[in-house]
N, C-alpha and C positions, 0 to 999 in steps of 0.2 A: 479417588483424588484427582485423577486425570481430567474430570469436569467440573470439577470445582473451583481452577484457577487456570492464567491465562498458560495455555500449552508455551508459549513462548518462555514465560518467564519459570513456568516447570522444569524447563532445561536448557536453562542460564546458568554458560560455566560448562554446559557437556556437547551438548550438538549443536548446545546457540550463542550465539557472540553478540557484545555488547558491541551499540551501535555508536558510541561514543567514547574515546579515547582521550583521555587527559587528566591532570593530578591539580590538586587547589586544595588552600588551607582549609581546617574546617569550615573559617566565619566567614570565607569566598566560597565556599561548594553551591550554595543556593544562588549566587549569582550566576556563576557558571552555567547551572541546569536551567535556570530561567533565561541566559540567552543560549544557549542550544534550541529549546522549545520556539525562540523567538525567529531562529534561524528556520528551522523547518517549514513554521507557520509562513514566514516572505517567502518561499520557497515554493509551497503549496499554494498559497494566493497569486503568488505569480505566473502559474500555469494556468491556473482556472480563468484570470482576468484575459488572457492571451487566446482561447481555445475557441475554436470556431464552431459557432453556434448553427443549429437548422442543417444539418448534412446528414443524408442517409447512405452514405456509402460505407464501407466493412468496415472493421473499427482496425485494420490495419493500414488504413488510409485515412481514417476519419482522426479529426485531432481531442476527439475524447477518449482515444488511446494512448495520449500521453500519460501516464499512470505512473507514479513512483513506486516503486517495491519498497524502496529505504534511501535513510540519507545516513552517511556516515560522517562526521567531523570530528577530524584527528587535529586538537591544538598543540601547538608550541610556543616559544619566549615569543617569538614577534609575525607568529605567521598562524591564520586558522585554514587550515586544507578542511573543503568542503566534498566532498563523494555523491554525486547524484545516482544511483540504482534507479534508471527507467524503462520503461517496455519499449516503448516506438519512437525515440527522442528525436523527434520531426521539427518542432518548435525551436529547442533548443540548439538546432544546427545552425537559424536560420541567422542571416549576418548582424551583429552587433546585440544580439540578446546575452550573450556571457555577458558581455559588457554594465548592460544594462539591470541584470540581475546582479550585478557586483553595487553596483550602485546603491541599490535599494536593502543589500544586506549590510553594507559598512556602516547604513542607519541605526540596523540590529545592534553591533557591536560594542561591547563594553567600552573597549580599551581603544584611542584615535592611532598609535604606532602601529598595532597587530594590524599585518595585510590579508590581505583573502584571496584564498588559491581556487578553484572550482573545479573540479572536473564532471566530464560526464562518462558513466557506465550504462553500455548499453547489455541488456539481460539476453542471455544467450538463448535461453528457453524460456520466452515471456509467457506463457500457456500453463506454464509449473509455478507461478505465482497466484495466491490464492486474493493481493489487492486486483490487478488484471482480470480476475475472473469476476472478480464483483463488482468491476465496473461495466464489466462486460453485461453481467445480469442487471445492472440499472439504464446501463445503455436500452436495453429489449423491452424492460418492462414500461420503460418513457413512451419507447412506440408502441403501445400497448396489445404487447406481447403478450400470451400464457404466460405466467409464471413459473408452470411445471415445464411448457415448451423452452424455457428461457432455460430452465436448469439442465434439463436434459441437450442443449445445446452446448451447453458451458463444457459438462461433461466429458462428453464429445471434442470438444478442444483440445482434451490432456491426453486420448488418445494417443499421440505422436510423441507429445512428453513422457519420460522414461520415469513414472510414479507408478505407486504401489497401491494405492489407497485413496478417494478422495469422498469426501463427505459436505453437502450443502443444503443448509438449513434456512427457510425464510421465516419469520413470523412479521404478523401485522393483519393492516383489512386485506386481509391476499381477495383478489377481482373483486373488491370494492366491495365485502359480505360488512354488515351492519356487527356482526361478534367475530372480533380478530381471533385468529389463530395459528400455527405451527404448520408447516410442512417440511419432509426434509426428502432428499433422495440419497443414499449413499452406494458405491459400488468400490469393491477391491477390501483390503483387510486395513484398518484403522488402532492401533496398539496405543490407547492416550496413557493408559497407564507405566509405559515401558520408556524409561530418561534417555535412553539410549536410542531409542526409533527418533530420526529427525524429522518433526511433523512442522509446517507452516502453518500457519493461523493466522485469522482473519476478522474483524466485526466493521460489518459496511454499513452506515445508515444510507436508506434512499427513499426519496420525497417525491412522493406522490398525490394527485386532486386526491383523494381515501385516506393520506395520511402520511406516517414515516413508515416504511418497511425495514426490519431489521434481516438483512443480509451475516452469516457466519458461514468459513469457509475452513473445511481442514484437510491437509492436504500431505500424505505420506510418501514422504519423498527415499527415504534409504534407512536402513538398522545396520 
């Protein structure tokens, strides 16, 4: 059962918390979840529009390290508090960008009274995120990286983070083969089946001249 649906939503309610907070009539509930979605999406376009293009420096100084783990948005009667979860929130320090992403989400917004709060959380162990790692492995293979090289580096990252288990699967035209296929590496113990292990999860798409490559990241953080 453990691979037949998303691990996340496998353990919704036990080890994994909703990333959205707030209460709406029934014939409101779908406007609410369509602006949430809406919120994320200005959110995520506004990082990517921002991020500096053509740098080969580590990706803890490059600004394709901006990577969001999660966005959290807890509403109330006249205030939506937005939670940014990022890795290397380089961008978002710099002066008048809260500003200016406030701007462009109050377009989001249902409701003209509700204000918008924003904060930023920076991730204490960005290496134990399983999006950071898949950006990380789209980062490598742009510079046309191994693939296997690229994962066996990834790996090596979580070294220092305090995980149990991690497991990283590519498929697609991996080094540009004419019949796409599967590769994975896994190392440490991985329990999908057990509600109680809190595992991270991940599905990265990334675009390559060969094609889309499909990135999947799982990552065994504590039982």
């Amino acid at each position: 059962m453990g691979q037949k649906i998303n691990p996340l939503g496998f353990r919704l309610g036990t080890t994994q918390n909703h990333h959205s907070f707030w209460f709406a009539q029934p014939k409101n509930y779908s406007e609410g979840l369509q602006e949430d979605k809406k919120i994320r999406n200005c959110i995520k376009n506004y990082i990517q529009k921002n991020r500096k293009k053509g740098s080969n420096r580590k990706i803890e100084s490059d600004s394709s390290s901006e990577v969001i783990t999660h966005i959290e948005i807890q509403k109330e009667i006249d205030t939506i508090h937005v939670i940014i979860h990022i890795g290397f929130p380089n961008l978002l320090k710099k002066k008048g960008a809260i500003e200016e992403l406030e701007k462009d989400l109050q377009k989001e917004v249902n409701s003209v009274n509700q204000r918008l709060n924003i904060a930023i959380e920076k991730v204490k162990e960005p290496y134990r995120q399983p999006n950071i790692l898949a950006e990380y492995i789209a980062f490598q293979l742009k510079n046309r990286v191994s693939f296997r090289k690229a994962m066996k580096k990834a790996i090596e990252l979580t070294k220092k983070a305090d995980i149990k288990g991690i497991k990283i699967k590519i498929a697609g035209r991996l080094a540009g083969k004419e019949i796409a296929r599967a590769e994975c590496i896994k190392k440490g113990r991985l329990p999908l089946q057990t509600i109680r292990a809190k595992i991270d999860y991940c599905c990265y798409p990334i675009r390559t001249i060969y094609g889309v490559l499909g990135v999947k990241i799982w990552i065994f953080v504590e039982e």
